[in-house]
VMD Tcl script that builds the backbone (N, CA, C; Angstrom):
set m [mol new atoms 270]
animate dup $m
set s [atomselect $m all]
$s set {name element resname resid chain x y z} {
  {N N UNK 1 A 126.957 128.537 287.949}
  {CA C UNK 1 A 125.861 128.899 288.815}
  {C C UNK 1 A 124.631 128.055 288.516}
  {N N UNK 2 A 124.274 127.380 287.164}
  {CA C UNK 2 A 123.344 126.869 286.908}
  {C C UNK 2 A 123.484 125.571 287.707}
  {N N UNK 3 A 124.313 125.180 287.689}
  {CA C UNK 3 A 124.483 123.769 288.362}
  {C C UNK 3 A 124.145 123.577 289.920}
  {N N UNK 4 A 124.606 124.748 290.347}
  {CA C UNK 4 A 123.739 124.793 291.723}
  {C C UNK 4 A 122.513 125.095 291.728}
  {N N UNK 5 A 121.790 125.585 290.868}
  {CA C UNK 5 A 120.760 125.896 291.409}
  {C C UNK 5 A 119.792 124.430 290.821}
  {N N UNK 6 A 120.396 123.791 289.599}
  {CA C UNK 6 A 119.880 122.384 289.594}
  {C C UNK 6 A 120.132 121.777 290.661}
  {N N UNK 7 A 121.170 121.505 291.434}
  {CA C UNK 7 A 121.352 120.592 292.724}
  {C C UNK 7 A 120.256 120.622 293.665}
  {N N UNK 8 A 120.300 122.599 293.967}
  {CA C UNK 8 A 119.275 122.461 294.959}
  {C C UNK 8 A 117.807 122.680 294.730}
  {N N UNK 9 A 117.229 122.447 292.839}
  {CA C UNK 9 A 116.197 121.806 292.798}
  {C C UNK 9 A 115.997 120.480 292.769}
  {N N UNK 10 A 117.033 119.878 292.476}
  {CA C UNK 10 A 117.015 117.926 292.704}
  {C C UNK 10 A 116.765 117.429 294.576}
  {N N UNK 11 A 118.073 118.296 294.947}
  {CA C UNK 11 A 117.615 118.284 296.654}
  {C C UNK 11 A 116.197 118.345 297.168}
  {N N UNK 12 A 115.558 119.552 296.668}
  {CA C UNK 12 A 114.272 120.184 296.855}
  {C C UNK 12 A 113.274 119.033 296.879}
  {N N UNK 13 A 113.626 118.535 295.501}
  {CA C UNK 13 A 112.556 117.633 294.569}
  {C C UNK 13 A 112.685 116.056 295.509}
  {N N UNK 14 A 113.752 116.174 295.871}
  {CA C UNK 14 A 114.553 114.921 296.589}
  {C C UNK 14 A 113.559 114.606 298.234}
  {N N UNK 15 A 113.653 116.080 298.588}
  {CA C UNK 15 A 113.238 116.261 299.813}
  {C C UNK 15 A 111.461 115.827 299.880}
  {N N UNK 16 A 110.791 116.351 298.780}
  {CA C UNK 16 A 109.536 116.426 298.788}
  {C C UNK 16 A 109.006 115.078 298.646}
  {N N UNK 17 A 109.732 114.151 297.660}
  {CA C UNK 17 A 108.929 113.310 297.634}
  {C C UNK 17 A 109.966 112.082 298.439}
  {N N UNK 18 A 110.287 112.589 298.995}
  {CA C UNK 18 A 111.302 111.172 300.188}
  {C C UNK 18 A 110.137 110.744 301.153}
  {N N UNK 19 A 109.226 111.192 301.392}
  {CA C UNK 19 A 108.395 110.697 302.467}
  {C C UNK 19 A 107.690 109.715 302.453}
  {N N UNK 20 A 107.386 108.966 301.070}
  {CA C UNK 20 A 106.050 107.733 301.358}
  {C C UNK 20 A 107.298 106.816 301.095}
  {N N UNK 21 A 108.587 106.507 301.970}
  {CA C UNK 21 A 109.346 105.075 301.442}
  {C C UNK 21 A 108.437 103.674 301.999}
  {N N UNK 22 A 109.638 102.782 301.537}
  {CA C UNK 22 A 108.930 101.229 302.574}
  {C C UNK 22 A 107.951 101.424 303.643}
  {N N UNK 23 A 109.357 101.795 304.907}
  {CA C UNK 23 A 109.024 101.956 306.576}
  {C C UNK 23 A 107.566 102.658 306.658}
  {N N UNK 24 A 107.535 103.914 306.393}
  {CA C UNK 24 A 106.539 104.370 306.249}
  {C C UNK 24 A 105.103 104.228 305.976}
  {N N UNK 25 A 105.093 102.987 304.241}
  {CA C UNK 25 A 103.362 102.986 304.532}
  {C C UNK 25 A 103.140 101.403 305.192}
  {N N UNK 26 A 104.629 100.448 305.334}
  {CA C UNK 26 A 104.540 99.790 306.494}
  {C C UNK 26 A 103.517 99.819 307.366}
  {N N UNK 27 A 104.115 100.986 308.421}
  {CA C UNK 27 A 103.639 101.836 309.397}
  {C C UNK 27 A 102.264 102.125 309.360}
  {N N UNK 28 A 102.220 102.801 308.256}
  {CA C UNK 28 A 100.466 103.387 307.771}
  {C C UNK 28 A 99.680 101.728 307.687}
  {N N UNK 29 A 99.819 101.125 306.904}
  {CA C UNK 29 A 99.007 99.554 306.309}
  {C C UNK 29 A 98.672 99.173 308.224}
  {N N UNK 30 A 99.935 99.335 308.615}
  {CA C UNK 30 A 99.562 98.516 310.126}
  {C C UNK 30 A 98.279 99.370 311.431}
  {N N UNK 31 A 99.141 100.681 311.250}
  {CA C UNK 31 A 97.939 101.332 311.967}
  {C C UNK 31 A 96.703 101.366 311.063}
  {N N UNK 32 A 96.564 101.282 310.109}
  {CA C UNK 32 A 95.132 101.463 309.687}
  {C C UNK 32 A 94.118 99.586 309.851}
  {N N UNK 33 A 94.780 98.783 309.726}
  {CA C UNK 33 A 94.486 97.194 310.666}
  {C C UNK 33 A 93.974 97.524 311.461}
  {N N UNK 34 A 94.968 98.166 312.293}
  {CA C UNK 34 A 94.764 98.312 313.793}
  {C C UNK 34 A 93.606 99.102 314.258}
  {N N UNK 35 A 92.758 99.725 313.528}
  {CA C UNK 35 A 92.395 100.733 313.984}
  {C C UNK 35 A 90.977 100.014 313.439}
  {N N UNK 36 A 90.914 99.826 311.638}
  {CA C UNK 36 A 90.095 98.813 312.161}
  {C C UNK 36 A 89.547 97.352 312.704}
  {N N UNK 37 A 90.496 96.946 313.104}
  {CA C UNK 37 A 90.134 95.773 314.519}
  {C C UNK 37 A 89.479 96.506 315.609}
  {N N UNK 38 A 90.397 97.475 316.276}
  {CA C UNK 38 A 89.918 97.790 317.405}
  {C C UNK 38 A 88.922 99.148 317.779}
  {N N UNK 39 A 88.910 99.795 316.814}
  {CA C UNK 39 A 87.455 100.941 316.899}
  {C C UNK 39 A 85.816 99.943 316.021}
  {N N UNK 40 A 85.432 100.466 317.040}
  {CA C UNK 40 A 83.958 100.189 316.565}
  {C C UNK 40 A 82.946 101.014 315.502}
  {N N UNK 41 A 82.614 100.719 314.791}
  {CA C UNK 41 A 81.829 101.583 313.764}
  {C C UNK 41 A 80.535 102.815 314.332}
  {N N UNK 42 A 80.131 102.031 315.268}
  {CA C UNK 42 A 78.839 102.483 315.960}
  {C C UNK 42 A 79.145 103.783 317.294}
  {N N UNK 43 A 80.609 103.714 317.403}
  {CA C UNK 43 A 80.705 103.983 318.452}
  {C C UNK 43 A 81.181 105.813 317.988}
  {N N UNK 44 A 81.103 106.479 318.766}
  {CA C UNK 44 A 80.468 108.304 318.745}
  {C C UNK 44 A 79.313 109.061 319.073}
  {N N UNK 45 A 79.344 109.912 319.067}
  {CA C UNK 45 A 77.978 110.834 320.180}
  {C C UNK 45 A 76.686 110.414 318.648}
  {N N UNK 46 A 76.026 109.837 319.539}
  {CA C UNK 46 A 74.418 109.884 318.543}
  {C C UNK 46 A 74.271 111.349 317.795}
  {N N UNK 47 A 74.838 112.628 318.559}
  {CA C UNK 47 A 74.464 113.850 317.968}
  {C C UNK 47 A 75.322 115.096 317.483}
  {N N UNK 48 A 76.373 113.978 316.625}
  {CA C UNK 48 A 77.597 114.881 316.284}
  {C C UNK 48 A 77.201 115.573 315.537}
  {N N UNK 49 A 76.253 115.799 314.799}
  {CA C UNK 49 A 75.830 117.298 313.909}
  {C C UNK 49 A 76.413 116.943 312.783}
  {N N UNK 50 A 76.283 117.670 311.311}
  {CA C UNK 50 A 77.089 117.481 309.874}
  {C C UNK 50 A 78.493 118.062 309.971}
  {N N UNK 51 A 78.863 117.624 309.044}
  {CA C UNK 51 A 80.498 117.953 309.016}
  {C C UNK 51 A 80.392 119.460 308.741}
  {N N UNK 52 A 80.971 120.193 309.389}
  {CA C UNK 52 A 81.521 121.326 308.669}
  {C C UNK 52 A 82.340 121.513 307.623}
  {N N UNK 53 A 81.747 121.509 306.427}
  {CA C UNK 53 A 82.462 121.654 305.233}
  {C C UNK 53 A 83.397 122.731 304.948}
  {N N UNK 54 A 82.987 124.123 305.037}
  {CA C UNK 54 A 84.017 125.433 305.505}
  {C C UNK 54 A 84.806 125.129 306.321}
  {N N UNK 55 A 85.036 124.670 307.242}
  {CA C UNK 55 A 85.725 124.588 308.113}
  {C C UNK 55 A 87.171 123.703 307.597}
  {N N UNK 56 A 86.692 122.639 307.085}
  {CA C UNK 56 A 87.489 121.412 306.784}
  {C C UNK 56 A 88.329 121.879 305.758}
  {N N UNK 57 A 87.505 122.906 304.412}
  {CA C UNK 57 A 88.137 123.240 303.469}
  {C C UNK 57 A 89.260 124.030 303.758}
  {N N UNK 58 A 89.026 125.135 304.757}
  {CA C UNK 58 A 90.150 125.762 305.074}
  {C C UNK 58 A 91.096 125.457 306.034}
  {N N UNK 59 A 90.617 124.274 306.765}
  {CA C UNK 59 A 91.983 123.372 307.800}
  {C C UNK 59 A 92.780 123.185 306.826}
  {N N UNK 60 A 92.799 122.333 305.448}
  {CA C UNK 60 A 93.492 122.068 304.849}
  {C C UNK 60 A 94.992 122.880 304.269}
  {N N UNK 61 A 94.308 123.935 303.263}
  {CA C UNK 61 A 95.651 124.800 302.650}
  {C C UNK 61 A 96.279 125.528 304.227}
  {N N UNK 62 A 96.014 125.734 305.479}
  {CA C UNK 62 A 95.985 126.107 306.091}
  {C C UNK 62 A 97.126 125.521 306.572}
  {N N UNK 63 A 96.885 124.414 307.016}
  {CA C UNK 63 A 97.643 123.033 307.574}
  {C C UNK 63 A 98.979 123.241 306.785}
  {N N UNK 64 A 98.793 123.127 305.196}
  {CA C UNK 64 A 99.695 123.104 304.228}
  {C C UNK 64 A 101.073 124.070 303.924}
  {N N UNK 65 A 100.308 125.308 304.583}
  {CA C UNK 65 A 101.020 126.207 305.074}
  {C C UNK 65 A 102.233 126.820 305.767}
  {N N UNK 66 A 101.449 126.488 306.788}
  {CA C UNK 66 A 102.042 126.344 308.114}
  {C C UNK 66 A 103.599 125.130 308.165}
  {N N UNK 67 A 103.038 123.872 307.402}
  {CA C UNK 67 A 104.119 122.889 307.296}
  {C C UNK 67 A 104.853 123.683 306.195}
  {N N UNK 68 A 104.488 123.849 305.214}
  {CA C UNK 68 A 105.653 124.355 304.127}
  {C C UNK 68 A 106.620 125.447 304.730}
  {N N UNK 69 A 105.892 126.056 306.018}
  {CA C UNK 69 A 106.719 127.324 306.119}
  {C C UNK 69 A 107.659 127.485 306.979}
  {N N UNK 70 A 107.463 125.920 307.908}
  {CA C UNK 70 A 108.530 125.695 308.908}
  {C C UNK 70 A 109.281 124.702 308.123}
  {N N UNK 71 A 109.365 124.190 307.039}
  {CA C UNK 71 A 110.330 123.496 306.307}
  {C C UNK 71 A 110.953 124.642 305.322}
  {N N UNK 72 A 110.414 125.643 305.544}
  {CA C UNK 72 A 111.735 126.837 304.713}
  {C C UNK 72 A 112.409 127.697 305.703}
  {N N UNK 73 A 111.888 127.256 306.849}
  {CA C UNK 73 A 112.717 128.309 307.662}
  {C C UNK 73 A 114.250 128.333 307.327}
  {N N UNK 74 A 114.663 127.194 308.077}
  {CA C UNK 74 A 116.402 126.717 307.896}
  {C C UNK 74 A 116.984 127.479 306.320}
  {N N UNK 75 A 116.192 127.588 305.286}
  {CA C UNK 75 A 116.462 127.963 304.092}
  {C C UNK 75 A 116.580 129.046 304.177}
  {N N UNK 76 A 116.347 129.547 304.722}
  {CA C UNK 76 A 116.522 131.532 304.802}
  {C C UNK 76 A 116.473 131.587 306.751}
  {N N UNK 77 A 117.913 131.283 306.755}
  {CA C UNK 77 A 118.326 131.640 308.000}
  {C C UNK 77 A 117.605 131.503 309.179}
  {N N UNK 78 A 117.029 130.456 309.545}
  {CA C UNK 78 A 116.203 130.169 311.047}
  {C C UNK 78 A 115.289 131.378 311.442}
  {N N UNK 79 A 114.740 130.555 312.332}
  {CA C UNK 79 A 113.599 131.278 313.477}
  {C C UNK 79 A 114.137 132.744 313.881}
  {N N UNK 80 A 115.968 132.295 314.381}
  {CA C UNK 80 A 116.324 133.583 314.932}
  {C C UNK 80 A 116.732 134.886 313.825}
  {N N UNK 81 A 116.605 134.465 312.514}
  {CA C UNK 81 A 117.249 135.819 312.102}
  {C C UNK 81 A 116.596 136.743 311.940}
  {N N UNK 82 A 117.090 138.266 312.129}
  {CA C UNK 82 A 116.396 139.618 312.582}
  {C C UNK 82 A 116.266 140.258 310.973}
  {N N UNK 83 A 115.989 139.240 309.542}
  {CA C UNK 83 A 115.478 139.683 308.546}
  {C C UNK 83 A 114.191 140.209 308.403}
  {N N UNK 84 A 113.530 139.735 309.391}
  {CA C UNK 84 A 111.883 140.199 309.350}
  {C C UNK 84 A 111.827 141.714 309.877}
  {N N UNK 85 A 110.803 141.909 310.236}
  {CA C UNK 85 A 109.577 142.794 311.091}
  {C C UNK 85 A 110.064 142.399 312.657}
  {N N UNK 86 A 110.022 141.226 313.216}
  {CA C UNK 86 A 109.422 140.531 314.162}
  {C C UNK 86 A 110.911 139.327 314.341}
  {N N UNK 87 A 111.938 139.783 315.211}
  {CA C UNK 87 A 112.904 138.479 315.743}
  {C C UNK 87 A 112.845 138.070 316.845}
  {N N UNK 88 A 112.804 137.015 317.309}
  {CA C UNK 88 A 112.693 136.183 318.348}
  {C C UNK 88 A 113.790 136.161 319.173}
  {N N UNK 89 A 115.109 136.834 318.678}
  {CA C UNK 89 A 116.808 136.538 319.312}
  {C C UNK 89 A 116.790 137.700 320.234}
  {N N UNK 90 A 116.916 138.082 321.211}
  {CA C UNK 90 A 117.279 138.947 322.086}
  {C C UNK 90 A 118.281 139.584 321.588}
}
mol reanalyze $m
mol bondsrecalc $m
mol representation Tube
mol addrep $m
């Protein structure tokens, strides 16, 4: 039993950090060129107001959330299963 549950923390571990390969910051290096070549520094409303700092702080773990929690769905039986409160399956 131990051995599976190492697998599917190597998987886990596998999964999490698979995302920054080559293709990827490729991708990123080029759109960020691109973006600055073609946006202008100057350019936005003269009267965008200060950043909302509250706001920003809690977009974040928020954001973080939300993604972590649709990447565990499949892990405990999809959208449709009637384990909850609340199923979506007719």
């Amino acid at each position: 039993m131990s051995a599976r549950l190492e697998g599917e923390g190597s998987a886990r571990a596998e999964r999490l950090s698979g995302g920054l390969d080559r293709p990827t910051l490729v991708v990123a290096g080029v759109a960020i060129l691109a973006a600055a070549r073609v946006l202008r520094p100057d350019a936005g409303r003269a009267d965008a107001g200060a950043l909302n700092w509250l706001g920003a702080a809690l977009l974040c773990p928020g954001l973080a959330g939300i993604v972590f929690g649709l990447s565990e769905t499949e892990s405990h039986g999809g959208i449709g299963r009637s384990g909850g409160r609340v199923s979506l399956r007719r």
